[in-house]
TIGU-438365 format. One record per residue: residue in three letters; x, y, z of N, C-alpha, C in turn. Coordinates in steps of 0.2 Angstrom, whole numbers. Each point is the difference from the previous one (the first is absolute). Layout:
N
[ala; [X; Y; Z]; [X; Y; Z]; [X; Y; Z]]
...
***
This chain:
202
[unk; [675; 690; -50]; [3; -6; -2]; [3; -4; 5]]
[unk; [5; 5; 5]; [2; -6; 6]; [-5; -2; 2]]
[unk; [-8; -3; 0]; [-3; -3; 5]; [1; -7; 4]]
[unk; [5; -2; -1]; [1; -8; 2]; [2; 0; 5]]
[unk; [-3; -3; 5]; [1; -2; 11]; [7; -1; 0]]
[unk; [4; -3; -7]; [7; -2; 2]; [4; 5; 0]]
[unk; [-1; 7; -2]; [6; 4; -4]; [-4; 6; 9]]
[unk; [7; 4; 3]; [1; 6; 4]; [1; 5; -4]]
[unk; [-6; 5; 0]; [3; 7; -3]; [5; 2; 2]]
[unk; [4; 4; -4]; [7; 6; 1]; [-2; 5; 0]]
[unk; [1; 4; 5]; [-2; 6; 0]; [6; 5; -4]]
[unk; [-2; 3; -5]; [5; 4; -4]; [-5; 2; -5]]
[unk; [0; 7; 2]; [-2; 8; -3]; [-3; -2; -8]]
[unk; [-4; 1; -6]; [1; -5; -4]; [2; -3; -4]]
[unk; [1; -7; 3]; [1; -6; -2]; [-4; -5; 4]]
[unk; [-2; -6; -2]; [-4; -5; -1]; [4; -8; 3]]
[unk; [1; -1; 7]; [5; -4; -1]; [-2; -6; 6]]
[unk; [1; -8; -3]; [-3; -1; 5]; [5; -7; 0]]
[unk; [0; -4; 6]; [5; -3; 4]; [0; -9; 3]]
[unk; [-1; -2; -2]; [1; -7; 3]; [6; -3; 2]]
[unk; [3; 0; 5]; [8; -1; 3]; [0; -9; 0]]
[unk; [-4; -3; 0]; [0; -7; -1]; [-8; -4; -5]]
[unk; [0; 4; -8]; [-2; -5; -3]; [0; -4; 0]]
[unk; [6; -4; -2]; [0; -4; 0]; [3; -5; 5]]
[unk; [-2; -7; 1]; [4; -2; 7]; [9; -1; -4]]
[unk; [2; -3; 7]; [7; 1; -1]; [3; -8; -5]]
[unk; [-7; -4; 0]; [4; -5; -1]; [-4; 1; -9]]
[unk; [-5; 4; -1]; [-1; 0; -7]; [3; 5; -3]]
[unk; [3; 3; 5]; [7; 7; -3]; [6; -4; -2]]
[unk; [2; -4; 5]; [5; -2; -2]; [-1; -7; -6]]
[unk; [-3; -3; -3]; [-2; -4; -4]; [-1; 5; -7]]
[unk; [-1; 7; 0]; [-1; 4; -4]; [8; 2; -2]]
[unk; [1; 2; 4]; [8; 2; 0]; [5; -4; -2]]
[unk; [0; -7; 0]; [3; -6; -2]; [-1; 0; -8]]
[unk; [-8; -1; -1]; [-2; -1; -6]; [4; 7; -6]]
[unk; [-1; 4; 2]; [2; 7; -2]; [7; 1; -2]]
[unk; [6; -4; 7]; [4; 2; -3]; [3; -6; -3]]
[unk; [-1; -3; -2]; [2; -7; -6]; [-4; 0; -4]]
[unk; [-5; 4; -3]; [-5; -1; -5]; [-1; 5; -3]]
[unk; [2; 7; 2]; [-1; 6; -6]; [6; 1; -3]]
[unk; [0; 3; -7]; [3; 0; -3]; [4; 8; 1]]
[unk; [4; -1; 6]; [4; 6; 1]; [3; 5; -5]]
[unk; [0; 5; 0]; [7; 3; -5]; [-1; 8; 5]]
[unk; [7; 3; -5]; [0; 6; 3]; [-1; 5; -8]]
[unk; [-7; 3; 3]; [-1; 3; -5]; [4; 7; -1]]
[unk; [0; 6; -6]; [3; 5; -1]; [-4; 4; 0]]
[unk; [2; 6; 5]; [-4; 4; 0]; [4; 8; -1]]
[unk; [-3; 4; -2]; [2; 9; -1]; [-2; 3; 6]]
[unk; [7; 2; 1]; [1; 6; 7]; [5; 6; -5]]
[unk; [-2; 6; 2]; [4; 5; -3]; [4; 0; -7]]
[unk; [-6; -5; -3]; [2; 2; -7]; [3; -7; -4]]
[unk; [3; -3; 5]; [3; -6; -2]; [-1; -7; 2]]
[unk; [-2; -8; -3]; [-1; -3; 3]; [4; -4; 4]]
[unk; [-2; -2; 5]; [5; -5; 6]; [-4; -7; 2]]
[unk; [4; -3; 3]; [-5; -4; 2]; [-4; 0; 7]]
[unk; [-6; -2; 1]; [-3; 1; 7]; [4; -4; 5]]
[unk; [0; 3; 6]; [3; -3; 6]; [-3; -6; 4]]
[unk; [-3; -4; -2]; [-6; -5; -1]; [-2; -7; -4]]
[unk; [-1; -4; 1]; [-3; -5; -8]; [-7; 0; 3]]
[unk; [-3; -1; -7]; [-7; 2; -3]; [-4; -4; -4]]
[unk; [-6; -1; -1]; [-3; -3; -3]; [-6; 1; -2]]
[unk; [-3; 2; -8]; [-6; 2; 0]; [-5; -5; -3]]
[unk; [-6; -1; 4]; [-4; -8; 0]; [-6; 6; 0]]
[unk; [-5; -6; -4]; [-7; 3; -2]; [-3; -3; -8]]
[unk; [-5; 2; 2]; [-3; -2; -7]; [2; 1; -7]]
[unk; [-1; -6; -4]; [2; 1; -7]; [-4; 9; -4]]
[unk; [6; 2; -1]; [1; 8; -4]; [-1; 4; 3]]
[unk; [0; -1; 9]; [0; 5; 6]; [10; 3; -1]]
[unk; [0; 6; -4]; [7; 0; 1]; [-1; 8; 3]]
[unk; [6; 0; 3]; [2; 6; 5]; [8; 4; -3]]
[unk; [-4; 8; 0]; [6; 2; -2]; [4; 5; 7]]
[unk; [6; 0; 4]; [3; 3; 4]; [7; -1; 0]]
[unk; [2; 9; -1]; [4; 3; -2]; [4; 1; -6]]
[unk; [-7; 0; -6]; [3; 1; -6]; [0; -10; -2]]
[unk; [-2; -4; 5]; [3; -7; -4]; [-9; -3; 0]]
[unk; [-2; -4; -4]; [-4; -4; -1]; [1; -6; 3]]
[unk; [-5; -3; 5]; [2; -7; 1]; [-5; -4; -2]]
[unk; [2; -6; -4]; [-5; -5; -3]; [-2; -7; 9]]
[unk; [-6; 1; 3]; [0; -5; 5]; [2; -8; -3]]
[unk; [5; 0; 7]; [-2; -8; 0]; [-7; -6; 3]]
[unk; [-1; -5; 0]; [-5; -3; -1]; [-2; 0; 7]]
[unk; [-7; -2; 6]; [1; -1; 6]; [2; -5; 1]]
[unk; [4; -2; 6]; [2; -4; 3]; [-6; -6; 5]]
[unk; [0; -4; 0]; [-5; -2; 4]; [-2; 1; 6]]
[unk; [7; 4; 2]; [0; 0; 8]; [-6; 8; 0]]
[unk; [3; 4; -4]; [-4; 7; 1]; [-7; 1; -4]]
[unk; [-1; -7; -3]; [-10; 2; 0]; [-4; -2; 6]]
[unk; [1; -2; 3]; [-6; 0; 8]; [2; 6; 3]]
[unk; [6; 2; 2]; [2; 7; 0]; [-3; 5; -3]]
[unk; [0; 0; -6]; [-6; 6; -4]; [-6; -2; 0]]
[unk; [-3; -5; 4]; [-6; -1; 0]; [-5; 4; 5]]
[unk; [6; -5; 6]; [-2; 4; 4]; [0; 7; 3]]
[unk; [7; 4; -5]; [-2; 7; 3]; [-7; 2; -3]]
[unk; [-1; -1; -6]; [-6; 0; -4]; [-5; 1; 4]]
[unk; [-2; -6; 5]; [-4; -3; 3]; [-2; 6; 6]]
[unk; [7; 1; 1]; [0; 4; 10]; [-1; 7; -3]]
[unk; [2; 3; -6]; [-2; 8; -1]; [-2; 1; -5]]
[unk; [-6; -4; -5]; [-3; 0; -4]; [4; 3; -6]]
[unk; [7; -1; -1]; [3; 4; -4]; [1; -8; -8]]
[unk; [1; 2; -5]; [4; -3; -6]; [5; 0; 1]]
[unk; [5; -3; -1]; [8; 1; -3]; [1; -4; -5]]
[unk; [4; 3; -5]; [0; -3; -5]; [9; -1; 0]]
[unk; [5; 3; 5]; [6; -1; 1]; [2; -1; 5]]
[unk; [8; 0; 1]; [3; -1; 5]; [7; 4; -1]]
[unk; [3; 5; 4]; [8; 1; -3]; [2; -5; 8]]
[unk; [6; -4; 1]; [4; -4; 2]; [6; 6; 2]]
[unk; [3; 0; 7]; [5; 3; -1]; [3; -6; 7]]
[unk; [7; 0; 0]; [4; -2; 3]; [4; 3; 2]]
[unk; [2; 0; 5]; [6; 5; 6]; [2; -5; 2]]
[unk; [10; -2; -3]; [4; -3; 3]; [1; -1; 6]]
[unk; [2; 8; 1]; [4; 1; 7]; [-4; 8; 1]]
[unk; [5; 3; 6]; [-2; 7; 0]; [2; 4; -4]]
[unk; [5; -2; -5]; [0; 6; -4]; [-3; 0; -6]]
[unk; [-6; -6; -2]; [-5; 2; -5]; [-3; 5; 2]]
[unk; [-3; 3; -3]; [-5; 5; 1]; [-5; 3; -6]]
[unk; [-5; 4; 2]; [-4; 4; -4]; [-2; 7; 0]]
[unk; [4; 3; -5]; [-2; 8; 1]; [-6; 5; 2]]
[unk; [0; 4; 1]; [-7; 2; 2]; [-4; 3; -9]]
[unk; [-4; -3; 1]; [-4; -2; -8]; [-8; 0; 4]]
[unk; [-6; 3; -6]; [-5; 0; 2]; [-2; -7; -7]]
[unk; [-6; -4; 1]; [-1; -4; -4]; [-8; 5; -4]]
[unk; [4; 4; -3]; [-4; 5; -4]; [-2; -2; -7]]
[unk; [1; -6; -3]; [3; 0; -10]; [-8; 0; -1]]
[unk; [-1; 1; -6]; [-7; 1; -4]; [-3; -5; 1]]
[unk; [3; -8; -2]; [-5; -5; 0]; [-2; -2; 8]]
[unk; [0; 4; 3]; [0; -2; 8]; [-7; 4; 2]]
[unk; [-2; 5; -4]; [-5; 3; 2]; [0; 6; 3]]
[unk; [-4; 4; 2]; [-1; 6; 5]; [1; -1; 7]]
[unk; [-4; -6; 2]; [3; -1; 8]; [-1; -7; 1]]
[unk; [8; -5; -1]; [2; -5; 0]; [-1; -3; 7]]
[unk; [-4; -8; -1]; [3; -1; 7]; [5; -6; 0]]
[unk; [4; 1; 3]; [6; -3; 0]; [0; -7; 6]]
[unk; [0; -6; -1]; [-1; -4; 7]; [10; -1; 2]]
[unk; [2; 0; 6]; [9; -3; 0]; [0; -4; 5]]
[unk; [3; -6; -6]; [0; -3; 6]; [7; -3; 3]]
[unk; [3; 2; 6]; [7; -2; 2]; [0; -6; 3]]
[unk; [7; -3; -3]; [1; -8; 2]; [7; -1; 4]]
[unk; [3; -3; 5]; [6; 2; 2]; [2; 4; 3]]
[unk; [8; 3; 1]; [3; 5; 3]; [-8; 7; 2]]
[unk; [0; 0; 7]; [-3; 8; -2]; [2; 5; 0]]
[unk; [0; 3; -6]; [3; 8; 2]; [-6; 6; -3]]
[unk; [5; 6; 2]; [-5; 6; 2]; [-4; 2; -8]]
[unk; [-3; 0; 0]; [-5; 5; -7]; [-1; 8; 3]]
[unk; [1; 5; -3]; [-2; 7; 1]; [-4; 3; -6]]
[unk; [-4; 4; 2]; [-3; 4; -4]; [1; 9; 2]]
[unk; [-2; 3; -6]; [3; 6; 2]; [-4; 5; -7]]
[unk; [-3; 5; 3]; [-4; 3; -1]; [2; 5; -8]]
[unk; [-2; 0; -3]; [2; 3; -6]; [2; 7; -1]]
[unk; [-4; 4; 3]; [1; 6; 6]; [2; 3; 3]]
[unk; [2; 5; 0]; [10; 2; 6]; [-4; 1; 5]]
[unk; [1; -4; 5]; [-3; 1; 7]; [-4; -5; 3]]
[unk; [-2; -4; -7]; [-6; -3; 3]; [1; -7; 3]]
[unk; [-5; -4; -1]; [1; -7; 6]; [6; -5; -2]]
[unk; [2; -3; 6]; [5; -7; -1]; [-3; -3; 4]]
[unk; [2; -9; -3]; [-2; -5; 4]; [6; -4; 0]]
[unk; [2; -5; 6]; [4; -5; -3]; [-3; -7; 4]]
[unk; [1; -7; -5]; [-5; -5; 2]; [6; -3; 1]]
[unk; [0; -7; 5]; [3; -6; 0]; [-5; -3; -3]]
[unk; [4; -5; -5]; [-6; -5; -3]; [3; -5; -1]]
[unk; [-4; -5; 4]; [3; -8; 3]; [-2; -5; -5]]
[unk; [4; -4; 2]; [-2; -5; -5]; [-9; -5; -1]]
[unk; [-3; 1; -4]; [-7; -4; 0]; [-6; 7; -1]]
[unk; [3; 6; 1]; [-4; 7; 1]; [0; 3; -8]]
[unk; [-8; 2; 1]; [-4; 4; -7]; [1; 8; 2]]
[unk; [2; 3; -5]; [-1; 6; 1]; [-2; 2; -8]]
[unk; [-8; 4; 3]; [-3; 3; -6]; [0; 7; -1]]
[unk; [3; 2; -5]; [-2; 8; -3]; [-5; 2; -5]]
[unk; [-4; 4; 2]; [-5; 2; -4]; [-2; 8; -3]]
[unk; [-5; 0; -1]; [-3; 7; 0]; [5; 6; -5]]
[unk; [1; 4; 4]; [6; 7; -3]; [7; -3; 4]]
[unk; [1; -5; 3]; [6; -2; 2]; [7; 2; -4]]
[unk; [-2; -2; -7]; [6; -1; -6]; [1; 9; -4]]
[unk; [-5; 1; 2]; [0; 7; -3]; [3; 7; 7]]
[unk; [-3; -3; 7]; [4; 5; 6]; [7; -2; 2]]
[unk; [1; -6; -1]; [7; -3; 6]; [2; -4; -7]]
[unk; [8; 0; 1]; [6; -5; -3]; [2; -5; 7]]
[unk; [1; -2; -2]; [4; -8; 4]; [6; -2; -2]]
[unk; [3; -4; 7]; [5; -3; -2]; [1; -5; 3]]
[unk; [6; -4; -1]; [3; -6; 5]; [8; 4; 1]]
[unk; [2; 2; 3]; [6; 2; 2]; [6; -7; 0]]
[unk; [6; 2; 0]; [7; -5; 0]; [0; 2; 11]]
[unk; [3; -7; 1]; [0; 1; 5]; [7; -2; 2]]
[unk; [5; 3; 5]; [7; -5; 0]; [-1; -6; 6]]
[unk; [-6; -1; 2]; [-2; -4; 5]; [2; -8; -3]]
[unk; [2; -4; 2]; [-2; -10; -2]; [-7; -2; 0]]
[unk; [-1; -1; -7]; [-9; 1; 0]; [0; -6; -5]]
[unk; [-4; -6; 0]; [-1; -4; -5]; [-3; 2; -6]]
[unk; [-1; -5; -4]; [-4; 0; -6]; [-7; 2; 0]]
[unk; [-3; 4; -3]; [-8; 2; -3]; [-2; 0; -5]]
[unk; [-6; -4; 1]; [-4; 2; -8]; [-8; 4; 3]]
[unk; [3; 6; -6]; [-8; 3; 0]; [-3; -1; -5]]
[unk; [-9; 1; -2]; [-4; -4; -3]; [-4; 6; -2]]
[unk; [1; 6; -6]; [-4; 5; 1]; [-7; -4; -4]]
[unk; [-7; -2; 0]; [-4; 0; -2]; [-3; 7; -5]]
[unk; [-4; -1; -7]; [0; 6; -5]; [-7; -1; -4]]
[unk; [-4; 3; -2]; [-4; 0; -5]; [3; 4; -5]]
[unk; [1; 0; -6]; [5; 1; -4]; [-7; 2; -4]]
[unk; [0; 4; -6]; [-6; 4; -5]; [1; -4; -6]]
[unk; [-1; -2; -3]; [4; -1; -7]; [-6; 4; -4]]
[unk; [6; 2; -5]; [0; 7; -7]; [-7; -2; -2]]
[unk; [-2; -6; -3]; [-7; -2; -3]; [-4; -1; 5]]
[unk; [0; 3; 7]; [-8; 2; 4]; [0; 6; 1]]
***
């Protein structure tokens, strides 16, 4: 699947991972990143840790095709509509790895102390082995992956602003991931998880 001249394999034990540090230029990132943060329709969704709902550390948005709905962590989300700015974005990742998407999850990192726990993007309507496009906008901070396995591989990525990072293959099913809280002065980020979503009647 990664065969695209843009994207640097990751070498990690398996998983399927592959890297562009400047997809995008910096001035069609930052035009992305404008549009993005005035134009989606934020909120902070709720989610189930240890039994009980809280809110996520994060604001959120779920975009995609009409009755592409996604459910995580026990909650259903009904997509919002695309925004103009993100369909030549899902075109052309389309275009560069021959993939479909038919979603987008939005996620926003204020500061350093947004964050996202180590979670595999495993749910049913995502398939057997999802490929995941992410796209980081702004602040860069660290992504890690970590091996599902006691003992087995870790990675940890800086992911800069304009940069694709692709997960594919047995990724979702060997390694969890995360974005850590950082106590560092770090700007605002948006990341961009691109998704093919199964809907019930295919």
């Amino acid at each position: 699947m990664l065969s695209s001249f843009e994207l640097q394999r990751i070498d990690l034990a398996g998983a399927e991972l592959g890297l562009a540090p400047a997809w995008l230029t910096c001035t069609e990132a930052n035009a992305l990143f404008d549009a993005l943060l005035t134009g989606v329709a934020w909120e902070v969704h709720r989610i189930r840790m240890f039994g009980r709902e809280i809110d996520s550390p994060r604001l959120s948005c779920w975009i995609g095709d009409p009755g592409v709905a996604y459910t995580y962590s026990r909650t259903r989300f009904e997509p919002h509509p695309w925004l103009p700015a993100l369909r030549p974005i899902r075109t052309r990742l389309s275009d560069t790895l021959g993939i479909d998407f038919n979603s987008v999850l939005a996620n926003r990192y204020r500061d350093g102390r947004d964050a996202m726990g180590w979670h595999s993007d495993d749910e049913p309507e995502l398939g057997l082995r999802p490929a995941i496009a992410s796209i980081s906008l702004g602040a860069t901070r660290r992504f890690r992956l970590k091996s599902r396995d006691e003992g087995g591989g870790r990675l940890a990525l800086d992911l800069p602003h304009g940069s694709l990072l692709v997960m594919a293959g047995d990724t979702q099913t060997r390694y969890r991931h995360a974005l850590p809280r950082t106590a560092r002065p770090v700007g605002e980020r948006i990341n961009l998880t691109f998704r093919w979503i199964q809907l019930s009647s295919s």
